[in-house]
Each structure stands twice: as C-alpha cells, then as structure tokens.
C-alpha positions, 0 to 999 in steps of 0.5 A: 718242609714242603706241604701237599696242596690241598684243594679244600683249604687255602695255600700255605707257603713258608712261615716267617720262623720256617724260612728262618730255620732254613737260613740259619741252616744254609748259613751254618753249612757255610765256609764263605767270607760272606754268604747270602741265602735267599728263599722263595716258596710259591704255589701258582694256580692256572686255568686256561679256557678255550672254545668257551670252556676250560681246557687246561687247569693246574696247581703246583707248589715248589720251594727254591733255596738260592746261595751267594758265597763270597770269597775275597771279591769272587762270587759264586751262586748256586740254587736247590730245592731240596731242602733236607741236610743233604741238599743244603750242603751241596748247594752250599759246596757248589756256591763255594766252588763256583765262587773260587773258580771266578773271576774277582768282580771289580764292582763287588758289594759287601753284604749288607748289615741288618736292615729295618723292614714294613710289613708287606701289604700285598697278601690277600686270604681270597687269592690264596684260597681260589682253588680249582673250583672258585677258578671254573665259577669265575670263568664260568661268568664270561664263557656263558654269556659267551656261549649264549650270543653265539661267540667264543671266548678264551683266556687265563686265570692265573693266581700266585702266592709267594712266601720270600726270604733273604739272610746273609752271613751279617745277621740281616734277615728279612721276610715277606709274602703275597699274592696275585691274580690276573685274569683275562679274555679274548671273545671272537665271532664265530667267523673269526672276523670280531675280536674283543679283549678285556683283563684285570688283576689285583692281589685279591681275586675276589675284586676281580669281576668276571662278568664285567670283563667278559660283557666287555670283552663281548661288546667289543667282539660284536662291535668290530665286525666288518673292520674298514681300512685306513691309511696309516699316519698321525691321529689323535687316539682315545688310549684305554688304560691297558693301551696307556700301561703297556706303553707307560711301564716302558719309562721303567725299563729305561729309568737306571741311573747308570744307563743314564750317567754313562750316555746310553739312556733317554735319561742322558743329559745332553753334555753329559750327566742325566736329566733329574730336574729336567720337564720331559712329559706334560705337567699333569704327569706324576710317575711313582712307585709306592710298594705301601699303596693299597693299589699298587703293593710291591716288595718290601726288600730288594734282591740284595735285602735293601728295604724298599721305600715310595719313590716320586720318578717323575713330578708334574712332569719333571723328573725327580729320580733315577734307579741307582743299585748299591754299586753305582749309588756308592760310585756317584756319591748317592744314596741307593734307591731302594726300588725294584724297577724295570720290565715288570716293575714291581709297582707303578701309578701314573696320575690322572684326570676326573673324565670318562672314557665317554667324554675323552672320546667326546673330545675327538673330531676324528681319531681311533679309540686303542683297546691295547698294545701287542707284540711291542719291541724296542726300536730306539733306546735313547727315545724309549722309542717301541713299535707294536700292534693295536688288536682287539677292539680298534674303532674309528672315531668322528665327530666325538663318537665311535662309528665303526671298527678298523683294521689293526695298526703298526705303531712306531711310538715312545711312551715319552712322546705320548705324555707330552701329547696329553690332551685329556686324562681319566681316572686311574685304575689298575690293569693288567699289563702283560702281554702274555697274561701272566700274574705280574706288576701292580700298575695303577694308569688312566685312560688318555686322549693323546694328539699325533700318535704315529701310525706307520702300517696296517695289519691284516690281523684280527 
C-alpha cells in the first residue's frame, strides 16, 4: 500500500478508501471486545543549511498502524507498519496479549459510536509538492544575501504531509489530512560576536517568504554587534510575536480541567473548584482554538475520534473554558471539549491590537525589545511560571528608539503575568514557535509592549 517518493510530483499519502480498507481489515482480524485502529501516513521533507549552504537534505515516507483491543476494562496497544495480512494479524494478536496481561483501568471509556466530522482545512497542494529542488531555491534566498555581506546563516526547512484515520469496532470511521512547513534561520557575524533569527510557518509553503526572513534575520545580525551589559531587573520589554508565542502557548499546556479541579493547576480556584468565569489577563486579551480558521487549521477529531469544535479559553480576559477528556467530562457531569491542546497544541490566537511594532517601541522611555525565547523550563506549575533565555537580537530601548544590542537575559516569568501587564498590542500573525524548528502548532499572536518583565541574570551567550 505504500508508495515510492518521487521527487518530481507531489507526495501522496493514504486515501479516505486506502485507510478505510485497512481498517476494515485490522478490525476484521479482531477477538477483542472492543478495538480501535488508528492510522497515520506522513511523508516529511528536510533540509538543513549551515555555513551558507545546505548540509543535509532528506525525504521519507512511513505508514503506522496503531490498535487498541479491550477486554472487559483491560486495554492493550500495539503498533506495526507493515501493512500485508500478516503484519495486521500480529499487531491485532499483541494488542490482544498486551490487554489480558493489564491491569483493569478503573477510568475506562467506552469507544466511541459513529460521530459526525468537517473537512479538514489544513491541506496545501504547494507544501506537498516542494520537493528538494523547491527546498534549495528558498534557502537559496537567505543564504545568498548572506553570503553576499560576509555573514553566515543556518537554519531548517522542514514540510510535513499527513494522511490520519481512526475507526473502531462501533462502526466509527473518521479521516482527515494536512500539511505543514516551517522554516527558519540564524545569520552570525563572522567573528560570532552578531546573532540575528527570524521563522515562519504555514500549511502552504508558498506564503512562506524566504528572503523576507533572511533580511530579517541579516539585519539583526549586523544590528547586534558589540552588545553591552545590563543589570538584571524589571523592565518594560517590546516582545515580537515569536517572544509572545513561545511564552502564550504555555496557558495551553496548564489549560485541564482535571489539573484544575483536583488543586494542582494555576486554573485551581482558591477554595476549591476551578476558575471558569474569573478575569486573570487584561481585558483586551481573547485566547481561542479554531482547527476551521484559515490562520490557524488543526485536527478535525481527537485521539479517541471525538470531532473536534472552536472553543473561546479565555475572553476579554475571563476564562471561559477548561480542556475536559471524555473520563473527566463524564466524572463532572460535562460535556467533553473536543480539543487537541497542551504542548504544541494544535491550533491557538490570541487576539490583538492595530500598532506597529515601530510605534510599541515608540511607546518605551526605556526597556529592551526581545526577538525570542530559548531554552524555556517550568519553575512554578501553579503560576505557569517558566525561566528561559533572550537570544538573537536583544536591544536596549531609550526614549522610544532602539539605540544598541545587550547581552542576553535569563527571565523568571509566567505568560499570565505578562497578559495582565499589556500596555500595547499589535496586529496578530502567525509564527513559529518551536524551539527546536520543527513543523508544529499553528499559532496565530501579536507583538506586545509589556511593563515589569522580571529579569533575574545575564548570559554570556550570543
């Protein structure tokens, strides 16, 4: 069932009627209770540059074949990719093992029965078909220029393209496919002593505009040479979207409804229960994850096939909802959210404002304008409270312009104490936010001004 990848047309994945015949075998193999396949088929594209050229490129292409069986409130899971008779009959058998050999879950669900679903947005016929070739011409466009003014640029491209299905032994079938790019850069001086980053992704690699980051990432390079010292403490900071992302996608991660109602989330209410209808941010600020938003595609069903829906977190700075799984919904007497959330969440905007990056910075009497975050780690759960690293591109703001780079920071700050700190907001845009580069979560932030921003060390890094 699985295709060669060509390098001169578009990738294919797995069919709606390709998946469907899988399933329907997988099931059809089953002794179980109850059974759940799930099928992923993705083909990822890369290619690496370093020192202004491209160092590593690779295509590859897999299938994965993931059954749930159930007996009485026993599980068992078991995955393959080999998808001839044989294969599927072993991974049915291991599944079946592995589930008399558990112990009974005392939070068991039942499957699920068959379930209505929307087409997935998220597909792009431009993404699947950059192949090698379309990958060296966009890098091409940052490591020229850099090339060109004596600098030197690294970075990734990276597209995806995934085919998912799920069935289950209750007739439930859903599919769904999309795709992904992300592509970004780091451009140094020669002497090492410059850095300058700039990223972006979409599902359509063709809105990706590769020279545009690599100026970008070229300017800042040249801008922040001979950074000077400062001295660590609380400053009003210009944040740029990715700065805002890296920390805002953190509320995601915290955002359960169990956490919250068992007292061991931020989202805990003081006294008990959680705090849905409470005002934690600034009133300008709407949290929401729409998977049928142009900006922001996500999944269109759940691990366990629940379709997923657009859901308000938090509004004008209240918090509407919380992120209740099946067992927990049933347990409170709710109704299941239907969202795929948390660290890399599948889709997340945050709602903005109508200034410029040029007027947020012409708002600061003094202060630092903050290209990212790196290196972010969770100190205090209950306040979603992280530290973390500035790097590439940190500049000292006076009197409402930038007048010279600064060593890198350490911060200790909670992405709920920088929305309650707002004093401007910019137009909303969509970054990548992964510290590592990867492909990932559409989120759609924009660039703020924020007061008080706690700064606790220097770094020596570039």
């Amino acid at each position: 069932m699985s295709r060669p990848i060509s390098l001169l047309e578009p990738v294919t994945v797995l069919t709606r009627d390709e998946c469907q015949t899988i399933a329907k075998r997988v099931l059809g193999f089953s002794t179980a209770q109850e059974a759940r396949v799930v099928i992923t088929a993705s083909a990822r594209g890369n290619s690496r540059f370093a020192v202004n050229q491209i160092s590593t490129a690779g295509d590859n292409q897999d299938v994965s074949v993931v059954v749930r069986s159930v007996f009485g409130t026993r599980s068992g899971t078991a995955s393959t990719n080999r998808l001839d008779d044989a294969g599927l009959r072993a991974v049915v058998a291991a599944s079946e093992q592995l589930a008399k050999l558990s112990p009974e879950d005392p939070e068991y669900m039942p499957e699920l029965e068959p379930q209505q679903y929307r087409e997935s947005i998220g597909w792009s016929n431009g993404t699947a078909a950059l192949d090698p070739a379309g990958r060296s011409a966009m890098i091409a466009k940052i490591t020229d220029p850099a090339r060109a003014a004596g600098l030197v640029s690294t970075g990734y491209l990276e597209t995806r393209v995934t085919a998912q299905a799920i069935a289950n032994s209750k007739g439930l079938f859903a599919y769904a496919r999309d795709t992904d790019a992300v592509l970004t850069t780091t451009v140094r001086t020669a002497d090492g002593q410059g850095s300058g980053w700039a990223g972006a992704a979409s599902n359509d690699a063709t809105t990706i505009d590769s020279a545009a980051l690599g100026a970008r990432a070229i300017e800042k390079a040249r801008r922040s040479v001979n950074a000077v010292a400062i001295e660590p403490g609380r400053y009003t900071v210009v944040l740029e979207p990715t700065a805002v992302a890296n920390l805002t996608q953190l509320i995601a991660g915290a955002i359960g409804a169990r956490n919250a109602d068992e007292g061991r989330s931020f989202f805990t209410k003081a006294g008990g229960g959680n705090k849905i209808g409470e005002k934690i941010v600034d009133e300008r600020v709407t949290l929401s994850s729409d998977p049928f938003d142009a900006a922001t595609p996500g999944p269109v069903f759940t691990g366990d096939g629940l379709p997923t829906k657009p859901i308000t977190w938090v509004e004008n700075g209240v918090v509407r909802a919380l992120n209740y799984d099946r067992y927990w919904a049933k347990k409170q007497g709710k109704e299941p959210t239907g969202a795929a959330v948390g660290f890399g969440a599948a889709s997340l905007k945050m709602s903005g404002g109508s200034e410029t990056l040029e007027s947020l910075i012409a708002g600061v009497q003094r202060g630092l304008l903050v290209t990212r975050f790196w290196y972010i780690r969770p100190v205090d759960p209950r306040t979603i409270l992280y530290t973390g690293l500035t790097r590439d591109g940190t500049f000292l703001i006076e009197n409402g312009k930038v007048t010279r780079p600064v060593r890198n920071l350490r911060f200790n700050e909670s992405p709920i104490f920088m929305l309650n700190n707002i004093e401007g907001m910019g137009r909303p845009e969509r970054v990548s936010a992964s510290e590592s580069g990867n492909a990932g979560a559409a989120i759609v932030v924009p660039p703020l001004r924020v007061r008080d921003f706690t700064f606790t060390s220097m770094s020596e890094a570039v």
